[in-house]
C-alpha positions as CSV (number, residue, x, y, z in Angstrom):
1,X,133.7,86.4,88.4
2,X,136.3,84.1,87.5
3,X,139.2,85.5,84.8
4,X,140.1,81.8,83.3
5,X,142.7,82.5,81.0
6,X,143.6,78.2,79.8
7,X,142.0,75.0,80.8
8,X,143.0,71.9,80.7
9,X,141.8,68.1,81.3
10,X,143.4,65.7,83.7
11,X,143.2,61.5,84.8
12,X,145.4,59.1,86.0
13,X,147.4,56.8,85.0
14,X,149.2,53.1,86.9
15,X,152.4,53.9,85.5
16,X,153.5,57.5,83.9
17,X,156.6,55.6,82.0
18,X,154.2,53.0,80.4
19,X,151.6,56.0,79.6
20,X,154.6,58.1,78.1
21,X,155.3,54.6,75.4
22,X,152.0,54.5,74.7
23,X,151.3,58.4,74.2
24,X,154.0,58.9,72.2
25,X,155.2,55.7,70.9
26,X,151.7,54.0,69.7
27,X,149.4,57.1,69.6
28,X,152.5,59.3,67.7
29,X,151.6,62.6,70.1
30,X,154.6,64.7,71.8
31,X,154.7,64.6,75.4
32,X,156.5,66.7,77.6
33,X,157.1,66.2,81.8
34,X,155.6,68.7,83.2
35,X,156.0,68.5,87.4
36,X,155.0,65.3,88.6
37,X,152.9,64.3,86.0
38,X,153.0,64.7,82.0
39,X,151.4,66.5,79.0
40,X,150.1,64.7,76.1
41,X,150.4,67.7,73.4
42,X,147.2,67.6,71.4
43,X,146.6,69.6,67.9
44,X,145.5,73.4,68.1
45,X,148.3,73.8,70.9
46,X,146.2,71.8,73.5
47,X,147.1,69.2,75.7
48,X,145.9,66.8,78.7
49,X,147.8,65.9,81.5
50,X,148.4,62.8,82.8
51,X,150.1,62.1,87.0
52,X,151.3,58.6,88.3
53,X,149.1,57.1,90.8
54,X,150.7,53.9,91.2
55,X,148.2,51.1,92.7
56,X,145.4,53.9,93.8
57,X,144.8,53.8,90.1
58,X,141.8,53.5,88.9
59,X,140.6,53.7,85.4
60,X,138.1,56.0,84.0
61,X,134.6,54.7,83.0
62,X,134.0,57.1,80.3
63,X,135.8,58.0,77.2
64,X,138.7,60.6,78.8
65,X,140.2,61.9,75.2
66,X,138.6,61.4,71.4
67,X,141.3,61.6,68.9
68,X,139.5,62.8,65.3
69,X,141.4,61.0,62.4
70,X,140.7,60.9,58.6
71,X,140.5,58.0,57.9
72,X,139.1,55.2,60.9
73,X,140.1,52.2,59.0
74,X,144.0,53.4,58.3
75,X,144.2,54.2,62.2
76,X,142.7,51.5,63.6
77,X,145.1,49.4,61.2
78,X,147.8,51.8,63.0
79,X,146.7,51.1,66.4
80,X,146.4,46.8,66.0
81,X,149.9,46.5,64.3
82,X,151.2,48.0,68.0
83,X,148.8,45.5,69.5
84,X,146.0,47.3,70.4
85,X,142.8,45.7,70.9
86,X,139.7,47.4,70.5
87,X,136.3,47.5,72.7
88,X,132.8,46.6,71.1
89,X,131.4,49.0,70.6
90,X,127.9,47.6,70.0
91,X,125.1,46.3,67.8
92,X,126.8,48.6,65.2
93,X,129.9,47.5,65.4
94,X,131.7,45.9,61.8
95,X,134.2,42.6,61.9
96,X,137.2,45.2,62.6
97,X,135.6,47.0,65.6
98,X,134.4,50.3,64.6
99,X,130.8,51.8,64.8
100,X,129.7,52.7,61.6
101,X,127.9,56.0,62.0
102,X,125.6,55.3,58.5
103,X,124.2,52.3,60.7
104,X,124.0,53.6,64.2
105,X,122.3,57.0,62.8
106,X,124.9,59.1,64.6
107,X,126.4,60.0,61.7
108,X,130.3,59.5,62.3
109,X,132.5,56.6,62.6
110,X,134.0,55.7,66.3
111,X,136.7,53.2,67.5
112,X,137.1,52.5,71.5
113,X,140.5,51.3,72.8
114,X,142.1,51.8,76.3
115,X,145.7,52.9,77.4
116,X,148.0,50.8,79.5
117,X,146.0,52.1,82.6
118,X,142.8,51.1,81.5
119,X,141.3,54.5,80.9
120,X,139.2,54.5,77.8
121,X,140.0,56.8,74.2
122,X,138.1,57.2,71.2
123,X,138.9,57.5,67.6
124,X,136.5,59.5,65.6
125,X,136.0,59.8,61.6
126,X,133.6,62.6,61.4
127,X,132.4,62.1,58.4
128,X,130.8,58.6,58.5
129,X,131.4,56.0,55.6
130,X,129.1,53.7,53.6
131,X,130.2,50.7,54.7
C-alpha cells in the first residue's frame, strides 16, 4: 500500500508573475517559488501550487480552490475595490453576486470569481445569512 505522507493540489496558470499579483496582492495569501512553479500558502499550513503554462493554458471548468471567509459581503467588497468581477451564480444570486444559501437551500453563502488565468475560485460563508 501506498505510505502518503502530504498531498497537495495543482492547475495552471497563463502567466505565474500575473498569478503571483493576484495571489498575494488581491487575495492577501503568501506565496513562495517553489521550482518552476509557485505555492499559494493556504491556512492550517496548506497550500496549492500553481506552474506557468504560457499559451497551452487552459482554464479550469470547475471551482479549483474555495476560500471560507467570515463575512461574504466584507470580502466580496475586498475583492471589487481590486476590480474583480464576479460570476452569476444563479437564480439565487442577490444584486452584489453572491448565492444566498437561506434561498438556495444549501445552507451557506458562495461568491464565484476567476484569477487572471481564467481558472474559477469560490468564496464561502458557512454560516448562511438572512438576507
Amino acid at each position: 500500500m501506498l505510505q502518503v505522507v502530504s498531498a497537495f493540489s495543482g492547475f495552471s496558470v497563463k502567466s505565474s508573475t500575473e498569478a503571483r499579483a493576484f495571489y498575494s496582492d488581491v487575495l492577501g495569501l503568501k506565496v513562495t517559488t517553489h521550482g518552476y512553479g509557485t505555492r499559494v500558502h493556504l491556512p492550517g499550513d496548506k497550500y496549492v501550487f500553481f506552474y506557468p503554462k504560457g499559451a497551452g493554458h487552459t482554464p479550469a471548468t470547475y471551482t479549483i480552490l474555495n476560500l471560507v471567509v467570515d463575512d461574504i459581503d466584507q470580502a466580496v467588497g475586498e475583492l471589487k475595490k481590486h476590480g474583480v468581477h464576479l460570476d452569476p451564480g444563479g437564480q439565487y444570486s442577490d444584486e452584489q453576486g453572491i448565492q444566498r444559501g437561506i434561498k438556495s437551500g444549501y445552507g451557506h453563502d458562495q461568491a464565484w470569481f476567476k484569477d487572471p488565468s481564467g481558472n474559477i475560485i469560490s468564496l464561502i460563508q458557512e454560516e448562511a445569512t438572512a438576507e
